[in-house]
ROSE-4610 file (N, C-alpha, C; in Angstrom, 1 decimal, always signed):
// ROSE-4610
residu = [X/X/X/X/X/X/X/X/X/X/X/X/X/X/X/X/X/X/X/X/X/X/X/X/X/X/X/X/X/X/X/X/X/X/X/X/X/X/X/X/X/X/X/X/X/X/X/X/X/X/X/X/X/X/X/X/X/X/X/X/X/X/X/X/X/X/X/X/X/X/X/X/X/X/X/X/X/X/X/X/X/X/X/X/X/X/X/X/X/X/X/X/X/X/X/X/X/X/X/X/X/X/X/X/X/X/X/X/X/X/X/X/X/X/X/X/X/X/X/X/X/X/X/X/X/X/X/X/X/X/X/X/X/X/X/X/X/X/X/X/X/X/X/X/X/X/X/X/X/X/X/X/X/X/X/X/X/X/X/X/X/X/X/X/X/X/X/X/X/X/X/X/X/X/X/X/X/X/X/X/X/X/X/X/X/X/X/X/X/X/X/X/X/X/X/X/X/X/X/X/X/X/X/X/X/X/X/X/X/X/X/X/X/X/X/X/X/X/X/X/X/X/X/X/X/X/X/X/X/X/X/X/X/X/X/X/X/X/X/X/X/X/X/X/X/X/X/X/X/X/X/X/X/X/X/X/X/X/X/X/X/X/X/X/X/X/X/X/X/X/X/X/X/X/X/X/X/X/X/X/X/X/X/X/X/X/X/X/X/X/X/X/X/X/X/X/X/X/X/X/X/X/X/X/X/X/X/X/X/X/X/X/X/X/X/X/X/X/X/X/X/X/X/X/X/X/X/X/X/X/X/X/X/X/X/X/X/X/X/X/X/X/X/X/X/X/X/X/X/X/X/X/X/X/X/X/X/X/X/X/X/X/X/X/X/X/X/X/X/X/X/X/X/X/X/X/X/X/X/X/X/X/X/X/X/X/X/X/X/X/X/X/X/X/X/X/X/X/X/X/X/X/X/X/X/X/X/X/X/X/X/X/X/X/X/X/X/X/X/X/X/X/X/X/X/X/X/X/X/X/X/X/X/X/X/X/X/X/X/X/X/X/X/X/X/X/X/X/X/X/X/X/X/X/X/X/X/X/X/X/X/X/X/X/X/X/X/X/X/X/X/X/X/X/X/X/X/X/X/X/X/X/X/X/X/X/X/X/X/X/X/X/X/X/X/X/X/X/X/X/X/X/X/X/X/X/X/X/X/X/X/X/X/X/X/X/X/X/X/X/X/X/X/X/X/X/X/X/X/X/X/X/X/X/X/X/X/X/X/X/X/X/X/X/X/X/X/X/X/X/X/X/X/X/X]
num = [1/1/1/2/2/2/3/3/3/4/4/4/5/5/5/6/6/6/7/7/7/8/8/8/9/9/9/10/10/10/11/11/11/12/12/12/13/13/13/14/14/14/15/15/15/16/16/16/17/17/17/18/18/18/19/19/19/20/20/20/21/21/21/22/22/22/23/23/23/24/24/24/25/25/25/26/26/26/27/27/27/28/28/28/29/29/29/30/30/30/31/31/31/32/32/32/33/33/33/34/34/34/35/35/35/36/36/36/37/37/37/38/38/38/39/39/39/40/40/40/41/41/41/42/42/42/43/43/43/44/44/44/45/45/45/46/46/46/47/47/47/48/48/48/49/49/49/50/50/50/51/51/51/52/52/52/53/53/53/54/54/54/55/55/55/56/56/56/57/57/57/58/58/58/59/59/59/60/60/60/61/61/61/62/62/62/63/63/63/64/64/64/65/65/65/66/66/66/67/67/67/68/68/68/69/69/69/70/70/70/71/71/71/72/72/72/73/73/73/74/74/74/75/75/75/76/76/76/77/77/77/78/78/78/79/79/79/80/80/80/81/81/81/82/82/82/83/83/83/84/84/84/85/85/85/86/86/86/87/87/87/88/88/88/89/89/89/90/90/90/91/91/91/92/92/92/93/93/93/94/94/94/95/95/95/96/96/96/97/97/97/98/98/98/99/99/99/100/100/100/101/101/101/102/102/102/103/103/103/104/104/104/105/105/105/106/106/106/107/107/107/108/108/108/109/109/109/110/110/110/111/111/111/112/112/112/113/113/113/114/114/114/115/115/115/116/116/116/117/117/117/118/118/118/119/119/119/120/120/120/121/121/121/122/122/122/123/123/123/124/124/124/125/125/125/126/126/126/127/127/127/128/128/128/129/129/129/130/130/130/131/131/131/132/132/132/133/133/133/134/134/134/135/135/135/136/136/136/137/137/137/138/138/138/139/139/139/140/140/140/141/141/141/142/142/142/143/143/143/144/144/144/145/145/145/146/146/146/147/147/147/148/148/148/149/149/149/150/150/150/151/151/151/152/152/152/153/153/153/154/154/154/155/155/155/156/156/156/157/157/157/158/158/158/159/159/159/160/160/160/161/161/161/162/162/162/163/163/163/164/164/164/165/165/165/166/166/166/167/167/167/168/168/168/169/169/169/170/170/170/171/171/171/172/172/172/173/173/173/174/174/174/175/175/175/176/176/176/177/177/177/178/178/178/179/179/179/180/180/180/181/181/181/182/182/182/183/183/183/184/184/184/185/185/185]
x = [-44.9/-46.0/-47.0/-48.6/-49.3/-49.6/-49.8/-50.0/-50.9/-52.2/-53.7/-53.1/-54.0/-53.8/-55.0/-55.6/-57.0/-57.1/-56.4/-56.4/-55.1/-55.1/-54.6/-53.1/-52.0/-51.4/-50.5/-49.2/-48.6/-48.1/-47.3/-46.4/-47.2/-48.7/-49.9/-50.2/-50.5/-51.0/-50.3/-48.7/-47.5/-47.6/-47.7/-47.9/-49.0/-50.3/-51.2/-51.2/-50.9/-50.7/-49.7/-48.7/-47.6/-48.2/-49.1/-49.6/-50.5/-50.4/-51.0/-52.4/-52.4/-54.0/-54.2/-55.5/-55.6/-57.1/-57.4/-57.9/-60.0/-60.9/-62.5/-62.7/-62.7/-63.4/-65.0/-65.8/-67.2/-68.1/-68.9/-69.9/-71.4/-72.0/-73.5/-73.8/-75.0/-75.0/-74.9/-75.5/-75.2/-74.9/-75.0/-74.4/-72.5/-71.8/-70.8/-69.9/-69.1/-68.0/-67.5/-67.4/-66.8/-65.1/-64.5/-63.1/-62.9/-62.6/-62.5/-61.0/-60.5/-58.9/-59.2/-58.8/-59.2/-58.2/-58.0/-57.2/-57.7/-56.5/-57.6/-57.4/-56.2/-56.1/-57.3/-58.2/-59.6/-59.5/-58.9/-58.5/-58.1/-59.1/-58.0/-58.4/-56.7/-57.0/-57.3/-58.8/-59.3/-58.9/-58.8/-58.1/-57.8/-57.2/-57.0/-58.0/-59.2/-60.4/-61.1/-60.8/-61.7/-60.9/-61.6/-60.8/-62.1/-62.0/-63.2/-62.6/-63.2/-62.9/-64.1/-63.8/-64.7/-64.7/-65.6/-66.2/-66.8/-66.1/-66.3/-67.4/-68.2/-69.1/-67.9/-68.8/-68.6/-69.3/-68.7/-69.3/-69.9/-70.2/-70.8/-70.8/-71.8/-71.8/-72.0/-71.2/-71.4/-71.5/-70.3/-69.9/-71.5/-72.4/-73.5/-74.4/-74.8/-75.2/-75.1/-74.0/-73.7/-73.4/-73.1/-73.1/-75.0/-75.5/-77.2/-77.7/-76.9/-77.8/-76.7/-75.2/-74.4/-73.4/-73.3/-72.0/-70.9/-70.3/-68.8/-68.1/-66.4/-65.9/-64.1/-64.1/-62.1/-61.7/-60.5/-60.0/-58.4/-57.7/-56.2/-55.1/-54.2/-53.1/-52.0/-51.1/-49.8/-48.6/-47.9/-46.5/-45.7/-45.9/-45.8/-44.0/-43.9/-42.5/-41.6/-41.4/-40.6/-40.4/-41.9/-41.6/-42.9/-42.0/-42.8/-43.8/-44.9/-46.0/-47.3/-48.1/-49.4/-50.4/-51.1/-52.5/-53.7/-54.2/-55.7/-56.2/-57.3/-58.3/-60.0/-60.0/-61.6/-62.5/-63.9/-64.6/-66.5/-66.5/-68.0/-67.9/-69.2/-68.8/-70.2/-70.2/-71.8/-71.6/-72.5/-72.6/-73.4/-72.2/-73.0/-73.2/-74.8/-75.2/-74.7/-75.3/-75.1/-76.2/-77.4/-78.3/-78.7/-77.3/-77.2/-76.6/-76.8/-76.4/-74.9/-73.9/-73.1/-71.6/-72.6/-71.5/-70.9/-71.2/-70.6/-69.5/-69.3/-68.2/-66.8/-67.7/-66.6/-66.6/-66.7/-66.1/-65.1/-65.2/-63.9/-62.7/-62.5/-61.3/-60.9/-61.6/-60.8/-61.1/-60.3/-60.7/-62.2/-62.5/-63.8/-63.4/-64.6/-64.6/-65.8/-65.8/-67.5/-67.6/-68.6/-69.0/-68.9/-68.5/-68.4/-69.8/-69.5/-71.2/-71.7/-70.5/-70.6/-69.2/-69.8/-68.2/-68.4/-67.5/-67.8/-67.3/-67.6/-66.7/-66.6/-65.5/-65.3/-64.9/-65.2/-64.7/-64.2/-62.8/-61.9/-62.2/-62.0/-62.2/-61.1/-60.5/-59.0/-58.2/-57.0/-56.0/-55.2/-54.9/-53.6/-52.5/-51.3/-50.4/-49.7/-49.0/-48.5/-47.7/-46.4/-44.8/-45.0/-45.8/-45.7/-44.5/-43.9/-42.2/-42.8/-43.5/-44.2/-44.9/-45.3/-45.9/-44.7/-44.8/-43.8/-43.9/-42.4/-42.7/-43.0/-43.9/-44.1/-44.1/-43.7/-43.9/-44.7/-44.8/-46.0/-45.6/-46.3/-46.4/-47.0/-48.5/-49.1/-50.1/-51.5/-52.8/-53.3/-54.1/-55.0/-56.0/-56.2/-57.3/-58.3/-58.4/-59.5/-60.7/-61.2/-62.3/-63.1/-62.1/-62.1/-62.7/-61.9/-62.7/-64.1/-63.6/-65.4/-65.9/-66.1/-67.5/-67.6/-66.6/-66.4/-67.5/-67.3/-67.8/-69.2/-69.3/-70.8/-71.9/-71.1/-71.9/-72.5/-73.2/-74.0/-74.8/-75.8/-77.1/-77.0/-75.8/-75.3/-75.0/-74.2/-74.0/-74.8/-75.8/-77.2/-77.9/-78.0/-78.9/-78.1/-76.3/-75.9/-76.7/-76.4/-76.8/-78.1/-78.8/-80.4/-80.4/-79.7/-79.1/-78.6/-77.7/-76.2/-76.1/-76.3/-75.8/-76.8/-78.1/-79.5/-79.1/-78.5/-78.2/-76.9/-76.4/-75.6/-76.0/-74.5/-75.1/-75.9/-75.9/-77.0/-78.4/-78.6/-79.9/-80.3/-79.1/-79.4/-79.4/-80.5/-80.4/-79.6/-79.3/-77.4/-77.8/-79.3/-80.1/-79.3/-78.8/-77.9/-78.7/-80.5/-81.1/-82.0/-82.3/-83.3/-83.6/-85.0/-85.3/-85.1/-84.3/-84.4/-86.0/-86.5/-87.8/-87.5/-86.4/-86.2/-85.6/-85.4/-85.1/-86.4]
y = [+51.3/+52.0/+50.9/+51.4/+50.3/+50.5/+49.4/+49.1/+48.4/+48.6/+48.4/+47.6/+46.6/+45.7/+45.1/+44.7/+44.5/+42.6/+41.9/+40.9/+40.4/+39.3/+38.4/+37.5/+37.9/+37.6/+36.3/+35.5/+34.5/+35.0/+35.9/+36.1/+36.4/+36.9/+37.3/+35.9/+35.2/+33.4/+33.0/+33.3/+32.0/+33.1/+34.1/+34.8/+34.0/+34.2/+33.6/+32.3/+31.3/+29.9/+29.2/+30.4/+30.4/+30.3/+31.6/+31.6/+30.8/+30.5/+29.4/+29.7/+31.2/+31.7/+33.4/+33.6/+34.9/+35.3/+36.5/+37.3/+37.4/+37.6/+37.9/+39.1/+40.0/+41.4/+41.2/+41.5/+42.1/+42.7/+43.5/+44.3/+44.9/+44.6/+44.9/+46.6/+47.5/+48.8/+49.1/+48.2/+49.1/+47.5/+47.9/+46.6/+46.6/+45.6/+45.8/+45.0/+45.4/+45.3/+43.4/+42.8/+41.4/+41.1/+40.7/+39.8/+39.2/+38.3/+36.8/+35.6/+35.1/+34.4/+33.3/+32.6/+31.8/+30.9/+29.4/+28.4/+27.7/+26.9/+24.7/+24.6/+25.1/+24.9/+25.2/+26.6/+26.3/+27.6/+27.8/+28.7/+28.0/+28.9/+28.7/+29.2/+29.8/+30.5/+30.2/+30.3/+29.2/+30.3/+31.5/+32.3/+33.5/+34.3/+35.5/+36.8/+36.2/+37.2/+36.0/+35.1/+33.9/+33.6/+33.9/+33.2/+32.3/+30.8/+30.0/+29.8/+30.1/+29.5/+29.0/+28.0/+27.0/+27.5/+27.8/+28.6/+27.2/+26.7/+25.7/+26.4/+25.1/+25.6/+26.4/+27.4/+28.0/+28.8/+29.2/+30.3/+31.0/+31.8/+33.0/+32.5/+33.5/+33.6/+34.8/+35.5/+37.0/+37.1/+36.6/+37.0/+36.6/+35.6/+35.0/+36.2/+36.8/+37.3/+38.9/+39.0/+40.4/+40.5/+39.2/+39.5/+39.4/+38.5/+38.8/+40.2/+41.3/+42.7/+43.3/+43.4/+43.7/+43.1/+43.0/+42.1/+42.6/+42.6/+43.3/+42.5/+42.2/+41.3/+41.7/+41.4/+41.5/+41.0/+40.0/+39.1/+39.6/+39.1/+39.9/+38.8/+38.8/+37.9/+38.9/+38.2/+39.4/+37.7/+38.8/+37.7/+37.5/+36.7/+36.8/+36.1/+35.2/+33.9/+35.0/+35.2/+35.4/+37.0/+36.6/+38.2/+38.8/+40.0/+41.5/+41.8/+41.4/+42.1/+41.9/+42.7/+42.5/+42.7/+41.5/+42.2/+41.5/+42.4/+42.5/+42.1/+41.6/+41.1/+41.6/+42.5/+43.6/+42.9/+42.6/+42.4/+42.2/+41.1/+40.4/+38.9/+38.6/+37.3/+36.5/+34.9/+34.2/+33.3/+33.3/+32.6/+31.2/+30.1/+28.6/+28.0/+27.8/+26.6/+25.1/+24.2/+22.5/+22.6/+23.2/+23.2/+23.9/+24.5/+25.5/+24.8/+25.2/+24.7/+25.1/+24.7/+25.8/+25.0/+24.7/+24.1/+22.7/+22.0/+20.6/+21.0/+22.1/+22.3/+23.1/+23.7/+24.7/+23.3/+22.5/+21.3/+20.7/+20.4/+19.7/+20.0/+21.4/+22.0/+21.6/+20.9/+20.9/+18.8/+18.5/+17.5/+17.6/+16.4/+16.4/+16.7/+17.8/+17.9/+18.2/+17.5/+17.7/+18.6/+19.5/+20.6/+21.9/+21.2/+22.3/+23.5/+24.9/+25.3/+26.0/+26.8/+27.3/+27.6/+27.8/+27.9/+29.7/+30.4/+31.3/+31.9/+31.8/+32.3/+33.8/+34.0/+35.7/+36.2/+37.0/+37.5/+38.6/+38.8/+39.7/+41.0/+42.2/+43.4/+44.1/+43.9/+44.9/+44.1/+44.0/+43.7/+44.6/+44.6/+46.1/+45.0/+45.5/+44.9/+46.1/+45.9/+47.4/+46.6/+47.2/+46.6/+45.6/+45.6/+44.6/+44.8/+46.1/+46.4/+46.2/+46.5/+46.3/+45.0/+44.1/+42.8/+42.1/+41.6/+40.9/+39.4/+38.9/+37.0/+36.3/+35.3/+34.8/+33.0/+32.3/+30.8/+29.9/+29.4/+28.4/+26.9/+27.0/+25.1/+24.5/+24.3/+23.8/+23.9/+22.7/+23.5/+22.7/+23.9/+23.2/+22.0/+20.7/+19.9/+19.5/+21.0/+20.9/+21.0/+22.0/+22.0/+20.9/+20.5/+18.9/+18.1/+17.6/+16.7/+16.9/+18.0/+18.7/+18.7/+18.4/+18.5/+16.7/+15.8/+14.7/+14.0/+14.8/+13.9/+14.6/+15.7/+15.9/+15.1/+15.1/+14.0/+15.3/+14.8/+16.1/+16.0/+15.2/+16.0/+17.1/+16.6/+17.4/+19.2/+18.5/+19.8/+21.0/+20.2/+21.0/+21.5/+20.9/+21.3/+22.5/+22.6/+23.3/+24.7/+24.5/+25.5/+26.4/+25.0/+26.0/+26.7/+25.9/+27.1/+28.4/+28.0/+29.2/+30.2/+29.2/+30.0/+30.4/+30.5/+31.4/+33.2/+33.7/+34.6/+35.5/+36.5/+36.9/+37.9/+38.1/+38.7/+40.0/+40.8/+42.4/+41.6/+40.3/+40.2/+39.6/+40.0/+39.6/+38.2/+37.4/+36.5/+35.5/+34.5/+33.8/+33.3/+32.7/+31.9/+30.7/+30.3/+28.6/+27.7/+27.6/+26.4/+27.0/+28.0/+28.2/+27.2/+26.7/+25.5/+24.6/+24.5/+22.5/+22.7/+21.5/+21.2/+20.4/+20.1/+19.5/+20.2/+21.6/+22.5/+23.5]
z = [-39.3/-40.0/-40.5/-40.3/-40.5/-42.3/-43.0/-44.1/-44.5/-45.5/-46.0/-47.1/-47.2/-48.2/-48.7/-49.8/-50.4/-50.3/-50.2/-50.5/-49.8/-49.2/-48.3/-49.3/-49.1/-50.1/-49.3/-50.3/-49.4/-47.9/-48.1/-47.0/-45.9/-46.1/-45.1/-44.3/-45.4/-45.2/-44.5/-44.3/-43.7/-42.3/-42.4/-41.2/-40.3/-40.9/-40.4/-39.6/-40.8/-40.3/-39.3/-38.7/-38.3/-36.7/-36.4/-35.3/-34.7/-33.6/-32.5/-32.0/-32.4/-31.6/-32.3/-32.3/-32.8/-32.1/-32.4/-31.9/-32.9/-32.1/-33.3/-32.6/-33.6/-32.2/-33.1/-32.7/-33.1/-32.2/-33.0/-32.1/-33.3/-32.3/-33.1/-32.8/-33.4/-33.2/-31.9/-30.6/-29.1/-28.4/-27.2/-26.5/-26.6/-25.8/-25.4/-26.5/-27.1/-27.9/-27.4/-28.3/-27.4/-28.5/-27.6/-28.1/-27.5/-28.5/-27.8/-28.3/-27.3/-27.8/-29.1/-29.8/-30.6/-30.8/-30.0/-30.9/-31.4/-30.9/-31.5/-32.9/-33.5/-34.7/-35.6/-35.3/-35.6/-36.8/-37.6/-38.4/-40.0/-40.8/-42.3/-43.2/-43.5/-45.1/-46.3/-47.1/-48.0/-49.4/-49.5/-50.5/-50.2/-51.6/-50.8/-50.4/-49.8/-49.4/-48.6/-48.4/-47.5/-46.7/-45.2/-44.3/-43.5/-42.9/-42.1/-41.4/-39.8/-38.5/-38.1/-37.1/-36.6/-35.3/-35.1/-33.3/-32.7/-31.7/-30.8/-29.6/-28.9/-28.1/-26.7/-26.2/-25.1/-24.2/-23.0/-22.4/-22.8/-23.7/-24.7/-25.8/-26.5/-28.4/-28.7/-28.3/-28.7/-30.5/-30.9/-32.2/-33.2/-32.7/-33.5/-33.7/-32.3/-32.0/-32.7/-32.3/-33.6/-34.5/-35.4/-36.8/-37.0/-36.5/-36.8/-36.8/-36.0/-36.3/-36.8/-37.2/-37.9/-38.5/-39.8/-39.8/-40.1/-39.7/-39.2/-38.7/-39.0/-38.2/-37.8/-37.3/-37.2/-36.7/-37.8/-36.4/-36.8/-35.6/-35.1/-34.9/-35.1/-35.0/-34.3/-33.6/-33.1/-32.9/-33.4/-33.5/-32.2/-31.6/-30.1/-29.8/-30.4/-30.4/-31.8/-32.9/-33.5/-34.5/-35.4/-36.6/-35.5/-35.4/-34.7/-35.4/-35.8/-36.6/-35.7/-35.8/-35.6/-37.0/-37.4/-38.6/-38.1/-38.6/-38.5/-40.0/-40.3/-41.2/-40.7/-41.6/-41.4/-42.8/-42.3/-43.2/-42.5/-43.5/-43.1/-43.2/-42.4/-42.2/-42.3/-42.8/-42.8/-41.6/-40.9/-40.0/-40.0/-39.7/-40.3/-39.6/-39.0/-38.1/-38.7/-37.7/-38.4/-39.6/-39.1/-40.2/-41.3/-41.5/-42.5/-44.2/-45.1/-46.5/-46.2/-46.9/-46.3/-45.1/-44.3/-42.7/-43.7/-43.9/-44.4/-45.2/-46.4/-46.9/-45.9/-45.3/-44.0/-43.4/-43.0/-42.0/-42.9/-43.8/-44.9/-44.8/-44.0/-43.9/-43.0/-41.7/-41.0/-40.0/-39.5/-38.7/-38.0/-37.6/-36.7/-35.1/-34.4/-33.3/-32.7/-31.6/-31.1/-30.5/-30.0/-30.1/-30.8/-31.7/-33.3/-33.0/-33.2/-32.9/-34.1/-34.4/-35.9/-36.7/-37.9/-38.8/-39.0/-39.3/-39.7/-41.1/-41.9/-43.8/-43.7/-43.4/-43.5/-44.8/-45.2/-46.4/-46.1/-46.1/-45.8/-47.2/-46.5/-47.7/-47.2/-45.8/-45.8/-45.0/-45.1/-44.2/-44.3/-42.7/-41.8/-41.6/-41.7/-40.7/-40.2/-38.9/-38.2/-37.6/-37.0/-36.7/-35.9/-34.5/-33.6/-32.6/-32.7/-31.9/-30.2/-30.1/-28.4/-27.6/-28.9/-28.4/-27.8/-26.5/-26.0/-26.4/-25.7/-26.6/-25.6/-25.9/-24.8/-26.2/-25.5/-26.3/-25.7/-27.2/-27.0/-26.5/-25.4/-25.0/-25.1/-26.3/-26.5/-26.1/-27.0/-26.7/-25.7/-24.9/-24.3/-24.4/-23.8/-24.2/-23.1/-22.4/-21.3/-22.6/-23.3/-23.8/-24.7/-25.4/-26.1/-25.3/-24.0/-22.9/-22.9/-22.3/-22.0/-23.0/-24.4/-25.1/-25.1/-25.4/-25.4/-24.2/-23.0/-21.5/-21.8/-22.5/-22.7/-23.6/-24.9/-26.0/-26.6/-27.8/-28.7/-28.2/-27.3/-26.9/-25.7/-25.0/-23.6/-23.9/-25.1/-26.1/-26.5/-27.3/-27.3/-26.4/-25.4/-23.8/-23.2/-23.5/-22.9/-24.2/-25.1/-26.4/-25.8/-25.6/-25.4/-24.0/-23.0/-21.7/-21.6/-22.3/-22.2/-23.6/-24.8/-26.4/-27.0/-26.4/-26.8/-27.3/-26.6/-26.4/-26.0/-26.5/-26.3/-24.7/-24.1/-23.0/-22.7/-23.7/-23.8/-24.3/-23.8/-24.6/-26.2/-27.1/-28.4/-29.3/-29.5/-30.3/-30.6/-30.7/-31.5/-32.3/-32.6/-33.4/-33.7/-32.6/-32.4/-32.6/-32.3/-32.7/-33.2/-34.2/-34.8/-35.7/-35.7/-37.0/-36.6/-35.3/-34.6/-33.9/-34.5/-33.7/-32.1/-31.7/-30.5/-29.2/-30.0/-29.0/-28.4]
């Protein structure tokens, strides 16, 4: 049975921190629904209503892009190796460029990595958890460090050039505002 909860409590947190990878759904009023995998150790619970993940450069930027015309967010964990549960964490979320007030304290949390593209501070207003009796196990062997290379062999201007190529935009067209306010872009 799934169960609502107002605030993110310990046993929520050790759940969280436990898992290797989780889940961002978002979506703006029209345009296509995006989810997306999330590792890289790039997660953390800063209280019981704050959660900041660090969105590394990629393929897409959906999530930028739809919190700009709605903010809405959900991100999903499922217990895949041990406790049968799946939760979800429903809220809103601020979206922090490098040139934002704001990004320097969300980096503190975590190690340095290059192509950092944004942090995101969610401020959780519900969490669900529901049994998880159907997620299968699968175990973890560790993380990938293809994307790490790849921003490394890029450098931060490489980084950027990919930004103003690729992370302009989400794919229906909408905004990410990834270099708004850089005069170099």
């Amino acid at each position: 049975m799934a169960k609502q909860f107002d605030a993110i409590a310990d046993d929520h947190r050790a759940f969280i921190e436990a898992q290797h990878m989780f889940f961002c759904g978002s979506a703006a009023q029209d345009g296509r629904v995006n989810i997306s995998p999330k590792g890289m150790n790039s997660l953390r619970v800063i209280g019981p209503n704050r959660i900041i993940w660090r969105n590394l450069t990629g393929s897409g930027n959906e999530t930028a892009g739809h919190l700009a015309r709605l903010n809405r967010m959900t991100l999903m964990w499922c217990g895949f190796e041990t406790r049968p549960m799946i939760m979800r964490a429903y809220g809103t979320a601020t979206t922090l460029h490098p040139r934002d007030a704001g990004f320097e304290e969300a980096a503190s949390h975590f190690p340095p990595a290059m192509g950092t593209r944004q942090f995101y501070d969610v401020h959780v207003d519900m969490l669900q958890t529901s049994c998880g009796y159907a997620v299968p196990f699968y175990e973890h062997k560790g993380p990938r460090e293809v994307l790490a290379k790849w921003a490394e062999d890029k450098g931060q201007d490489g980084i950027e050039t990919y930004w103003d190529e690729r992370n302009r935009a989400t794919i229906d067209g909408m905004p990410t505002h990834i270099l708004d306010g850089n005069p170099d872009a």
